[in-house]
N, CA, C and O atoms as a Tinker XYZ file with bonds, in Angstrom:
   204  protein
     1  N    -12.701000    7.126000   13.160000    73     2
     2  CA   -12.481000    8.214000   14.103000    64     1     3
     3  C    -11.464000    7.813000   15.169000    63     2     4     5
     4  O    -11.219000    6.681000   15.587000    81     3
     5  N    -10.970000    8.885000   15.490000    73     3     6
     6  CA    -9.721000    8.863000   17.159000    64     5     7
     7  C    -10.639000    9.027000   18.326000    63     6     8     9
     8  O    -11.348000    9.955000   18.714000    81     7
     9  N    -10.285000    7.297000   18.943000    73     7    10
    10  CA   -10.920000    7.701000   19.837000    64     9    11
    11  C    -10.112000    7.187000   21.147000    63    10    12    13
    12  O     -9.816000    5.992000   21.163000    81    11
    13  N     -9.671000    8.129000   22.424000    73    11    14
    14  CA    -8.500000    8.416000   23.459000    64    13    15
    15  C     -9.037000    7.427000   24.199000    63    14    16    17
    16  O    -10.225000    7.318000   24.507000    81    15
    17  N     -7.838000    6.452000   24.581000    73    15    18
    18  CA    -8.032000    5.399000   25.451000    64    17    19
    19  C     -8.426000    3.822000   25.541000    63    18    20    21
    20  O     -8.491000    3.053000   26.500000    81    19
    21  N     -8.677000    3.648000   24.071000    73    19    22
    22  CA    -9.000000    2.617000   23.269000    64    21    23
    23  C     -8.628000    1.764000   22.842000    63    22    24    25
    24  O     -7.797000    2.277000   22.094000    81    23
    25  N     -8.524000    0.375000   22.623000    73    23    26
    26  CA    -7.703000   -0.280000   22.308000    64    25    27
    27  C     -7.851000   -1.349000   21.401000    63    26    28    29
    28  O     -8.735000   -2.139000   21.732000    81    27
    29  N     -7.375000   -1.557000   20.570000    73    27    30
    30  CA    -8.027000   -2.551000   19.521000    64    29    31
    31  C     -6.824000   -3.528000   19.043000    63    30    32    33
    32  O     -5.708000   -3.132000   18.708000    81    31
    33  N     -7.295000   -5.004000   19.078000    73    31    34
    34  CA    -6.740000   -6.522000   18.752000    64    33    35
    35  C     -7.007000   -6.845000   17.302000    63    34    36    37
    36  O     -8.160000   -6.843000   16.873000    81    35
    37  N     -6.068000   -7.097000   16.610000    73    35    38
    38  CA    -6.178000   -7.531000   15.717000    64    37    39
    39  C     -5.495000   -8.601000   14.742000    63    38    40    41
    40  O     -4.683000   -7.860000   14.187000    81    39
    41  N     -5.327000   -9.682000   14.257000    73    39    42
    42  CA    -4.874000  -10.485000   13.676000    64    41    43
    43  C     -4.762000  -10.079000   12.206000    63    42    44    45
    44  O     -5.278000   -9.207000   11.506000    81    43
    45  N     -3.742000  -11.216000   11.994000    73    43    46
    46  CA    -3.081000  -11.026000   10.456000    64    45    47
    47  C     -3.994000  -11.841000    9.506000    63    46    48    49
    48  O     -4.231000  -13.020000    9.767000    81    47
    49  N     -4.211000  -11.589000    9.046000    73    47    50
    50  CA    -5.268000  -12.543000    7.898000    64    49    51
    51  C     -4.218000  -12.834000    6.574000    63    50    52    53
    52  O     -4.060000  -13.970000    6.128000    81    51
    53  N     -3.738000  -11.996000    6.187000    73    51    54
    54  CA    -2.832000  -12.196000    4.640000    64    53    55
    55  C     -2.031000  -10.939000    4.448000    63    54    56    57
    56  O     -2.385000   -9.811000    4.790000    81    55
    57  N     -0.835000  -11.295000    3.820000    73    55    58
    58  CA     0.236000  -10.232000    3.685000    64    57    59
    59  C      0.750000  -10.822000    2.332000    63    58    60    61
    60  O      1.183000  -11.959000    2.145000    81    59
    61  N      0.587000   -9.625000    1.267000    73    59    62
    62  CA     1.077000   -9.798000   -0.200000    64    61    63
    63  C      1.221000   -8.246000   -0.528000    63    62    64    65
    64  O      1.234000   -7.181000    0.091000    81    63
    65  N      1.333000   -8.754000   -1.998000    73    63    66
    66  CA     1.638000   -7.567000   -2.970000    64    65    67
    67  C      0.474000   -7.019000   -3.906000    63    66    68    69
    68  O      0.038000   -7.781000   -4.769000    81    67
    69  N     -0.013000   -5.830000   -3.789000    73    67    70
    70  CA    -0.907000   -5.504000   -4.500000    64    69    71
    71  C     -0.420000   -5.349000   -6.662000    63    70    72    73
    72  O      0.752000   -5.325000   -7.037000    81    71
    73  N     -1.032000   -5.312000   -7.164000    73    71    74
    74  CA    -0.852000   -4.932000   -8.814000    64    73    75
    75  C      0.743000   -4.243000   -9.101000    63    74    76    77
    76  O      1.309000   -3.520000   -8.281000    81    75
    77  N      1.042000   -4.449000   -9.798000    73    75    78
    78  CA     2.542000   -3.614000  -10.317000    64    77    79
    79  C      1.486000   -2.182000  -10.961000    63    78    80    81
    80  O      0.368000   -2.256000  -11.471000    81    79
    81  N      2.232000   -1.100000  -10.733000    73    79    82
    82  CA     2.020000    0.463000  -10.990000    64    81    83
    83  C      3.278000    0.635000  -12.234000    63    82    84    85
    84  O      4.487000    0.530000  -12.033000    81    83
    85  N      2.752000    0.861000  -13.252000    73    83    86
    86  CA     3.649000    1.502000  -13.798000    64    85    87
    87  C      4.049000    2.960000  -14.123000    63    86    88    89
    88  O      3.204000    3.602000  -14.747000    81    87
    89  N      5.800000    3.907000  -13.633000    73    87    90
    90  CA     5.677000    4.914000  -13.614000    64    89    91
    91  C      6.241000    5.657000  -14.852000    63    90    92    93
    92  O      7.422000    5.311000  -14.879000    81    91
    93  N      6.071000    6.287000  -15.632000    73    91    94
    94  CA     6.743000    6.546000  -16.836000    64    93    95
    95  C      7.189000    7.832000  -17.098000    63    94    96    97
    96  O      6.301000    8.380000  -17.751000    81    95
    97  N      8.233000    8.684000  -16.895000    73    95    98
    98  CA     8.821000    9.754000  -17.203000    64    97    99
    99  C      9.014000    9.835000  -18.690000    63    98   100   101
   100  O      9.274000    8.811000  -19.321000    81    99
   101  N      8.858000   11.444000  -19.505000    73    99   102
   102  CA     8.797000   11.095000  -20.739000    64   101   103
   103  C      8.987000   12.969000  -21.064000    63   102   104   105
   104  O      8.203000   13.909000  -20.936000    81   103
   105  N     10.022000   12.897000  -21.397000    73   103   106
   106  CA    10.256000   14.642000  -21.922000    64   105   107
   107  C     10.500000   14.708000  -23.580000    63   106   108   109
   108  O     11.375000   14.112000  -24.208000    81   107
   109  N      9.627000   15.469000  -24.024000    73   107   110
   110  CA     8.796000   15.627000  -25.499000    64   109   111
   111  C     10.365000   16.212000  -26.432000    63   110   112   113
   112  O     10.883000   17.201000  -25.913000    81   111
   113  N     10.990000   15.729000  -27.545000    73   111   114
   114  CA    11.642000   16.016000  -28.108000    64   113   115
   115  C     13.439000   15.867000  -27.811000    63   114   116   117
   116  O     14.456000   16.146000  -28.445000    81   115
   117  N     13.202000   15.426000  -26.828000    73   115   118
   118  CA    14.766000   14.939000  -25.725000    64   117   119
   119  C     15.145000   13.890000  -25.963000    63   118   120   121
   120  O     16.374000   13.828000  -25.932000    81   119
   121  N     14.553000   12.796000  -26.247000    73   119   122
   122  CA    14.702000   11.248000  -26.485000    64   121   123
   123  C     14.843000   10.945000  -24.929000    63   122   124   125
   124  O     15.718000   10.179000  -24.527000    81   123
   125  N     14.051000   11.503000  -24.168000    73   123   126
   126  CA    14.097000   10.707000  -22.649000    64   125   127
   127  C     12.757000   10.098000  -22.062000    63   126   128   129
   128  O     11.628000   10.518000  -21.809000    81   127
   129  N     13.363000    9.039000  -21.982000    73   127   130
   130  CA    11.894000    7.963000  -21.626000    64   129   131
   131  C     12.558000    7.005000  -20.736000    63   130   132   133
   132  O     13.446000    6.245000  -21.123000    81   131
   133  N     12.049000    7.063000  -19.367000    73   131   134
   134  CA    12.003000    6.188000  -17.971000    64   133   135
   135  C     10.837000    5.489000  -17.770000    63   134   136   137
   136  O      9.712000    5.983000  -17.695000    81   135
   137  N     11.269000    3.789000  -17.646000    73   135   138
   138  CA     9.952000    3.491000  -17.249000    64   137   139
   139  C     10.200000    2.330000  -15.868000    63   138   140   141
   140  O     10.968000    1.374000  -15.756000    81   139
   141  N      9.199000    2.903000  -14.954000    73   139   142
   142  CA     9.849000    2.132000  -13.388000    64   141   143
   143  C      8.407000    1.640000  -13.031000    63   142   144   145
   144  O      7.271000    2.100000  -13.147000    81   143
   145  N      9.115000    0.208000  -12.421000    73   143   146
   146  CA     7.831000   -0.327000  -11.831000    64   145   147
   147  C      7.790000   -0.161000  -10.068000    63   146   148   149
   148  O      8.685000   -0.017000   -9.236000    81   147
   149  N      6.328000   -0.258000   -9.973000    73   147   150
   150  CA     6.710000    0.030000   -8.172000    64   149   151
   151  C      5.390000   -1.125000   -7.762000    63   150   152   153
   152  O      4.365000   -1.308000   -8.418000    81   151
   153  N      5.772000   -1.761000   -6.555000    73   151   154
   154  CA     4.416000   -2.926000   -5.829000    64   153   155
   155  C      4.520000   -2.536000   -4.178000    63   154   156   157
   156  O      5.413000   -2.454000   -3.335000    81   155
   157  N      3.175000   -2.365000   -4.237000    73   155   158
   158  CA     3.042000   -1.831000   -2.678000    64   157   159
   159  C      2.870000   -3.061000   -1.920000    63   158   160   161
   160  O      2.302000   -3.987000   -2.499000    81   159
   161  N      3.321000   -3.251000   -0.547000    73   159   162
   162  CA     3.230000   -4.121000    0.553000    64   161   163
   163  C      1.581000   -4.174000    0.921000    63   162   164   165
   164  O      1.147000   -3.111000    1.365000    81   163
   165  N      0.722000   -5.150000    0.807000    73   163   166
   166  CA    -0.509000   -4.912000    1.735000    64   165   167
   167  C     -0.194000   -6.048000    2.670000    63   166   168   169
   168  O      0.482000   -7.042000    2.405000    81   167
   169  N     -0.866000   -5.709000    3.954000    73   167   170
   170  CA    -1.720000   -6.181000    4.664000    64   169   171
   171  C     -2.471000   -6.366000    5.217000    63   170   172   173
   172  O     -2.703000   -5.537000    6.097000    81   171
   173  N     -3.376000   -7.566000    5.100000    73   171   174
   174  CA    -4.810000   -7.462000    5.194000    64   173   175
   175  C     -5.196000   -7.930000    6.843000    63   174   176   177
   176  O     -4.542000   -8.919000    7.176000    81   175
   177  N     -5.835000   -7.573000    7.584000    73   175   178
   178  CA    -6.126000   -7.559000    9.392000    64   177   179
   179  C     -7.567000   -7.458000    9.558000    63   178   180   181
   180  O     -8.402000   -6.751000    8.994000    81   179
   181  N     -7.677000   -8.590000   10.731000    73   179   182
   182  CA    -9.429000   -8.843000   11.172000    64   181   183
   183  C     -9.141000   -8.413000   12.292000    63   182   184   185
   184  O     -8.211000   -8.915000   12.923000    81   183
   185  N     -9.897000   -7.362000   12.794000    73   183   186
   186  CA    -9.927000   -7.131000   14.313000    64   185   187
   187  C    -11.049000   -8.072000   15.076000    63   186   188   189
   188  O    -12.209000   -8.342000   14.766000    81   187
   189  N    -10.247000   -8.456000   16.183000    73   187   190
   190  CA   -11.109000   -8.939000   17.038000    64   189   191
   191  C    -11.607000   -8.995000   18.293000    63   190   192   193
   192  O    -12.375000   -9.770000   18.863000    81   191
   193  N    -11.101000   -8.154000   18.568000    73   191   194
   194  CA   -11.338000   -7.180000   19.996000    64   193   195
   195  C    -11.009000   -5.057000   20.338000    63   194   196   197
   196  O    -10.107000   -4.221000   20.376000    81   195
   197  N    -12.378000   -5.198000   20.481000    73   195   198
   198  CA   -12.453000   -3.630000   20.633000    64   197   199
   199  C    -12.832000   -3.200000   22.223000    63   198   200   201
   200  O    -13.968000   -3.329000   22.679000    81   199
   201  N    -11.480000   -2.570000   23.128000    73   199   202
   202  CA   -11.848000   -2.643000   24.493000    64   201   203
   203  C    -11.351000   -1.577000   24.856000    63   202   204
   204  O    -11.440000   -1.224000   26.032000    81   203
């Protein structure tokens, strides 16, 4: 929840790459076939102060 006036501390714990997604475009009788990979940025955060 939003809550007005609040303030919260938090540290970095780990910053990587989650799983490769594969995206595949594919139109039936065209001979068209795309295939793209995509990796999302995570990062992972411990809060440690809520004031």
């Amino acid at each position: 929840p939003l809550v007005e006036g609040v303030r919260v501390r938090a540290e970095i714990v780990a910053q990587g790459r989650a799983k490769k997604i594969l995206v595949f475009k594919k139109k039936r009788r065209k001979n068209y076939r795309r295939r793209r990979g995509h990796r999302q940025s995570i990062t992972t955060l411990r809060v440690t102060e809520i004031a």
